[in-house]
C-alpha positions in Angstrom: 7.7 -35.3 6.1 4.7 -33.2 5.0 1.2 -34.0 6.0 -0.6 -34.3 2.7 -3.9 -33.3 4.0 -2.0 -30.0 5.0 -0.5 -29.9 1.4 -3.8 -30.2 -0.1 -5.0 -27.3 2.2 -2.6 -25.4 1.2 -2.4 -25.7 -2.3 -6.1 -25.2 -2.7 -5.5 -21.8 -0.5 -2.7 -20.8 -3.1 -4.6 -22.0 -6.3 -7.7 -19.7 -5.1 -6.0 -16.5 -5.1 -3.5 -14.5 -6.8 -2.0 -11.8 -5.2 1.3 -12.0 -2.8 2.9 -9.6 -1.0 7.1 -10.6 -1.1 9.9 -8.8 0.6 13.6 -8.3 -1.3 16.6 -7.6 0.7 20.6 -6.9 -0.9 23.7 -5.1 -0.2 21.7 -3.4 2.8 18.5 -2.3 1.1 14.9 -4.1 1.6 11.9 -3.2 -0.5 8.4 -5.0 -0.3 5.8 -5.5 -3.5 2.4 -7.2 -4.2 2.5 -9.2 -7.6 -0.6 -11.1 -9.2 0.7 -14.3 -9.3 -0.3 -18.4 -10.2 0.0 -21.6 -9.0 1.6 -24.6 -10.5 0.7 -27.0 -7.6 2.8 -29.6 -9.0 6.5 -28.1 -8.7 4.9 -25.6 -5.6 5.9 -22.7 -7.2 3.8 -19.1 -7.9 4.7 -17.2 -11.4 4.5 -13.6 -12.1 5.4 -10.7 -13.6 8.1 -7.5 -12.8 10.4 -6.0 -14.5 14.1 -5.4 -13.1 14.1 -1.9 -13.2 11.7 -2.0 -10.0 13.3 -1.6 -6.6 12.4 -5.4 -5.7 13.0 -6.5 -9.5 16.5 -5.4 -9.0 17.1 -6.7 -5.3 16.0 -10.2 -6.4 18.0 -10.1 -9.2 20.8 -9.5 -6.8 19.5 -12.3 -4.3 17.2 -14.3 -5.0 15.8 -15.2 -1.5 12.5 -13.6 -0.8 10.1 -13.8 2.0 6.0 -13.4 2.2 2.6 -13.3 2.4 -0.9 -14.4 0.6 -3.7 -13.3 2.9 -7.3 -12.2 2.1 -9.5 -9.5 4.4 -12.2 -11.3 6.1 -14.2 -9.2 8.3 -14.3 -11.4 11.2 -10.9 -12.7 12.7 -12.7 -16.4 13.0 -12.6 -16.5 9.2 -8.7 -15.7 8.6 -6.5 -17.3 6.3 -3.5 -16.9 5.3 0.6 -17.5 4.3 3.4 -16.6 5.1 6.5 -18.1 3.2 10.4 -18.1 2.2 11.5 -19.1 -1.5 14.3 -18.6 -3.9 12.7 -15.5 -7.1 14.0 -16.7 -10.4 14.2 -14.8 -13.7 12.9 -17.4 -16.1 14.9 -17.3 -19.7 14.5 -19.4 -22.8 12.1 -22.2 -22.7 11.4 -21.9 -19.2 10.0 -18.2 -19.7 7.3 -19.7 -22.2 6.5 -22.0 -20.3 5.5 -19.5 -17.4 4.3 -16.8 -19.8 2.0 -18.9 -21.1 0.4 -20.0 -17.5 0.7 -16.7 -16.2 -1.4 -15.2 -19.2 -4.1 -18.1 -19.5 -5.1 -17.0 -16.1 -4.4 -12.9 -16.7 -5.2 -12.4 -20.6 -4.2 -8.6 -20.8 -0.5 -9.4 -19.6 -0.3 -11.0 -23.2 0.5 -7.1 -24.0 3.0 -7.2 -21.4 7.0 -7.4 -21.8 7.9 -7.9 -18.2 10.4 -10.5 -17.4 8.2 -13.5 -15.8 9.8 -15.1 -12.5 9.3 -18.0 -10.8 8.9 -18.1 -7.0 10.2 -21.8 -5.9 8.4 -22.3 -2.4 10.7 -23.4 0.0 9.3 -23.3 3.5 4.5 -22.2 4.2 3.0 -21.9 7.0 -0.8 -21.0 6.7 -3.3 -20.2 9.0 -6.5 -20.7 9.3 -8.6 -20.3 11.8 -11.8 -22.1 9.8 -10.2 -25.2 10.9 -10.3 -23.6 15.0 -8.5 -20.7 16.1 -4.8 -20.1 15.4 -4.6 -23.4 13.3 -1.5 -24.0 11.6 -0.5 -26.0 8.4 3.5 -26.5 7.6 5.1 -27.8 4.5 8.5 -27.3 4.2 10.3 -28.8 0.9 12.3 -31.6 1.1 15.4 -31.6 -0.3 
């Protein structure tokens, strides 16, 4: 069972910024990226944008299980935060792409220009530090199935 005050921690974390760093892996070859992403706090899930030509692109398309990392750069190690998480990368067709097109470009206006494929990052397992809560603090939500 997830603590909700840890869910609401970390879905405010995710919700206030928008870049993640994700690792691909298949048939032997790994490859990591950073993709602007957002939230939809709801289903836990990031969106964003790559195409499939891109090393990653391609090795998700291929399997779609993906680890990572949202972090920020604070100057002093008492103010860290960050992610680290595992979820399953899916190409979104049809009305499923709208729907994250149009989320993913209310909150980045010049990707309306953009053609790349929009995926949708299900969250499957987080665990966030953050040492404003006291040093090394941890937060876990894991989803249930």
């Amino acid at each position: 069972m997830n603590d909700p005050d840890d869910v609401k921690l970390i879905s405010r974390y995710l919700s206030k910024n928008h870049v993640l760093a994700l690792c691909a892996h298949a048939e032997g070859d790994i490859w990591s990226a950073n993709c602007f992403y957002v939230t939809d706090v709801e289903r836990m899930c990031l969106y964003f944008m790559t195409e499939l030509k891109t090393r990653h692109g391609s090795l998700m398309h291929k399997n779609p299980q993906v680890v990572g990392t949202i972090a920020t750069q604070p100057k002093t190690i008492a103010l860290i935060k960050g992610i680290q998480y595992s979820g399953t990368a899916t190409l979104l067709e049809g009305e499923e792409d709208k729907v994250g097109r149009a989320l993913y470009c209310k909150h980045f206006p010049v990707a309306i220009a953009m053609k790349a494929p929009v995926w949708q990052l299900q969250l499957n397992e987080i665990k966030m530090t953050d040492n404003t809560l006291g040093f090394g603090k941890k937060l876990m939500w894991k989803r249930e199935i």
